[in-house]
VEXFITOR-969802 format. One record per residue (C-alpha): residue in one letter; x negated, y negated, z. Coordinates in steps of 0.02 Angstrom, whole numbers, plus 50000, padded with zeros to 5 digits. Last residue first. Example, Ala and Ser with C-alpha at 12.3 -4.5 7.8 and 13.67 -1.06 7.14 Angstrom:
! VEXFITOR-969802
s493165005350357
a493855022550390
//
This chain:
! VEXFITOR-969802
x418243808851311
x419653800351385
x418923781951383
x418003785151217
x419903786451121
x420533773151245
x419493761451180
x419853770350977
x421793763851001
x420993745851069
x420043744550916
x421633753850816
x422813741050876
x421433725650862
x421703730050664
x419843736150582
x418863720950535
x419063715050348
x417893714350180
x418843707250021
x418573712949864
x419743707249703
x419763711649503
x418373723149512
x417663732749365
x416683745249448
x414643746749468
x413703729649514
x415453722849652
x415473740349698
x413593743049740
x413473726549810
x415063728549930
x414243746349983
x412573738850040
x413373723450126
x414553736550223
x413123749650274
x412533743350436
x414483740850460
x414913758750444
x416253760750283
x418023764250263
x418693761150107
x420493754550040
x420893755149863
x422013745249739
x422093753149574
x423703762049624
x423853760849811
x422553772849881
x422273773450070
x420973779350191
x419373781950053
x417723785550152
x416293775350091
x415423773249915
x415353788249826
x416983792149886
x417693778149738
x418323787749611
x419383777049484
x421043783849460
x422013766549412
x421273750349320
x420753733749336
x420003737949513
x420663729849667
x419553735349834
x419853731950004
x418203736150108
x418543738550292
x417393736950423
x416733750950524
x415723752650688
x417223747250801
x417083747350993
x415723736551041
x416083725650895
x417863722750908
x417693720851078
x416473707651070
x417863697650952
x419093697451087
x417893690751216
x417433700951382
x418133713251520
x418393730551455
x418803747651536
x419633743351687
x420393756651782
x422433758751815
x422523775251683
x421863762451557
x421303744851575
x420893731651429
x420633712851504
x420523701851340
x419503684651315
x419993675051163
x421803674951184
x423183666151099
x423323671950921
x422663689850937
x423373692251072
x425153688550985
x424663696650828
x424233711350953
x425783716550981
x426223727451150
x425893712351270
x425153707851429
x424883688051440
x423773681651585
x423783661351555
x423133647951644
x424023630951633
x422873615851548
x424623606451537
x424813602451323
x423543614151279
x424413629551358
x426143623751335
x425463622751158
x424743639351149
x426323647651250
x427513638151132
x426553644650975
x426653661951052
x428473659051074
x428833653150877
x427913667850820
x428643682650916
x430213672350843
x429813673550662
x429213692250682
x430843697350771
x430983700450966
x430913717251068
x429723711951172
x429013693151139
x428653690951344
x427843708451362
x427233701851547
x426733684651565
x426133678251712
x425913659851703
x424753647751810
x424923631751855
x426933631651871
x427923615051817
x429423617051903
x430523620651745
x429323632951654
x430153648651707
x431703642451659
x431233638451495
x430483655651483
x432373663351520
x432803650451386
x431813655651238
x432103672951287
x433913672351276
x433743662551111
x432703677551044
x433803691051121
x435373682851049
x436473671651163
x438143673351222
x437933683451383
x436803666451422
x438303654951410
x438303641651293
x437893624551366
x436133621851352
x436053633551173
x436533619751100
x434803610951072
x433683623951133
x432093619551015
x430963626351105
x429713609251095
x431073598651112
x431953606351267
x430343611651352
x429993591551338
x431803587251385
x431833598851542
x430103593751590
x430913575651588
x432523579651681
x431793589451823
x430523574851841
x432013561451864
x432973575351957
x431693578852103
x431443597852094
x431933608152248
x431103622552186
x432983633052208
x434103617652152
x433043615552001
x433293632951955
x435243632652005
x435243617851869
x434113627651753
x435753640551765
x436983628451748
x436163622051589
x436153639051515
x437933641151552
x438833653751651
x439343672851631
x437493680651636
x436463668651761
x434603668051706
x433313679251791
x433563694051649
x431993705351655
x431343715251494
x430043701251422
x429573699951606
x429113680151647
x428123679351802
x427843660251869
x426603651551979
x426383633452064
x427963633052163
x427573649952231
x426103646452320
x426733629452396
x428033640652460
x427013654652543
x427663672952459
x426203680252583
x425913693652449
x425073681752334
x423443677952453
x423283660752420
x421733652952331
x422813646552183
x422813668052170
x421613677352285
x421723697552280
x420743710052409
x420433727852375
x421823741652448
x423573748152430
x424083730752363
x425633721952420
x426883721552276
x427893703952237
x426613692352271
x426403685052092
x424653695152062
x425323709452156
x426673710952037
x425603706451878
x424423722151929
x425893734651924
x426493727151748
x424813730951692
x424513746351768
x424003758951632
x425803768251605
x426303760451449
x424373757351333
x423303742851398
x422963724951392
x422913709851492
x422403694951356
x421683680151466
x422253661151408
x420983653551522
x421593632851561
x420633637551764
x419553651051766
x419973670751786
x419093683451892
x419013701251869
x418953716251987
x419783732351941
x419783745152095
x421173758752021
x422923752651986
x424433764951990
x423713778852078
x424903792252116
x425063800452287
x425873816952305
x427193822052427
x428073835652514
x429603834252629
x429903849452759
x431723848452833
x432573841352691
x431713845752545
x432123863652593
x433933860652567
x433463852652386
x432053868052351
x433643878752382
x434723871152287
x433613870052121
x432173861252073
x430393860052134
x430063845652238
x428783830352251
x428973813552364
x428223797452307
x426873789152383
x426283775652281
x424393769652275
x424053753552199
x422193747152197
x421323731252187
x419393730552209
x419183713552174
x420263702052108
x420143684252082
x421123671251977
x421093651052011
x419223654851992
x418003642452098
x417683623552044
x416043623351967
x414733611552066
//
């Protein structure tokens, strides 16, 4: 018998109430005595499940409900409606043996002391999941090692750069072991060598502990490179539930021919729709029925140094989701 999701939602919604007024003294003094409000939907009935070791891609454009999901994943938003099971806990109990087991990492939340060490900080961690010190001490030397902190441990964290900030704030995160990891946006902000370092700490920490993974993120290289399955919602709906590569199919009918010729000014409309010319390199756009066709017709017709044939960036896949969505 399969063991049952460690993830389940179905029919979640977030509805806030916030209160409406036009501007101006008057509208303020009216305010007062006669309130008006509008509701605003921040997550509409999405149901998915997630299995146990899944590293899940959450996607979606600022403003879809990713970040609004995560809270009531973690327990801290109660949903408006629709049911939610995380470890098989409800998440906005906040029970202790629930919490111990999960973590939310927000690439644009500080959780770490500012004006004392790192190490102090973990310490205060420990403290707070009431962490026996022999165990504290080895996940602390494995996150250690495979982060590379090193010094950082005793500088404090008003000292560190973003990357070595976010290093450690995921350290801390990590320290009691958590089954399951909420990750919102956790590269934000960084440089391309660090965005790369932390997604090969996720993968590892995801091979190395079987944790399950829902990562929201802006970059795709990091999707990309974790996550075969991706979540895409838009305007708090879901839109797409499946593998990475699936999407790329359902919602992209063109590949991309790259084309180096061994000279410049060579017309190549003929054979798809030209997007970019960079002297005698050339970059068509071409329906996949007709993409073996094409590459013959080049390869027999121009003198080409190189061809390769790519898929279309994930950005514009999920760019052209949201595209269909609207329409």
């Amino acid at each position: 018998m399969s063991s049952p999701p460690l993830i389940s939602l179905e029919g979640l919604s977030k509805t806030y109430r916030v209160p409406i007024r036009e501007p101006g003294l008057g509208a303020a003094i009216k305010s007062v005595f006669n309130r008006q409000y509008r509701d605003i939907e921040a997550v509409k009935e999405i149901s998915f499940q997630v299995e146990a070791g899944e590293v899940v891609g959450f996607l979606g454009p600022n403003g879809a409900g990713k970040t609004t999901a995560l809270k009531m994943l973690s327990g801290l938003l109660n949903p408006s409606a629709g049911t939610v099971r995380v470890l098989d806990y409800e998440p906005f109990g906040r029970r202790g043996d629930f919490l111990r087991q999960i973590t939310l990492v927000m690439g644009n939340r500080n959780q770490l002391v500012w004006d004392i060490p790192v190490a102090d900080s973990f310490e205060r961690n420990r403290a707070i999941y009431r962490l026996p010190a022999a165990e504290y001490a080895q996940t602390l030397d494995g996150l250690t090692s495979m982060l590379d902190l090193g010094e950082l441990l005793d500088k404090p964290v008003r000292n560190l750069s973003l990357g070595e900030r976010m290093k450690c704030e995921i350290t801390a995160a990590l320290l009691h072991r958590p089954k399951i990891l909420f990750l919102d946006e956790p590269t934000l902000g960084l440089d391309v060598t660090m965005q790369r370092r932390i997604r090969e700490f996720i993968s590892e920490y995801n091979r190395r502990n079987g944790a399950t993974v829902l990562l929201t993120s802006h970059y795709m290289a990091d999707v990309e490179a974790l996550c075969e399955r991706v979540v895409v919602i838009h305007h708090g709906r879901l839109l797409f539930d499946g593998d990475l590569a699936k999407l790329v199919e359902r919602f992209s009918p063109h590949k991309k021919i790259v084309v180096e010729l061994d000279r410049e000014d060579v017309d190549l409309s003929s054979y798809g729709d030209v997007v970019d010319t960079e002297g005698a390199r050339v970059t068509l756009l071409v329906s996949k029925a007709e993409t073996p066709n094409a590459t013959g017709r080049i390869l027999a017709d121009l003198p080409v140094v190189d061809l390769t044939v790519e898929d279309p960036p994930i950005e514009e896949v999920i760019e052209q989701v949201f595209a269909q969505e609207a329409t």
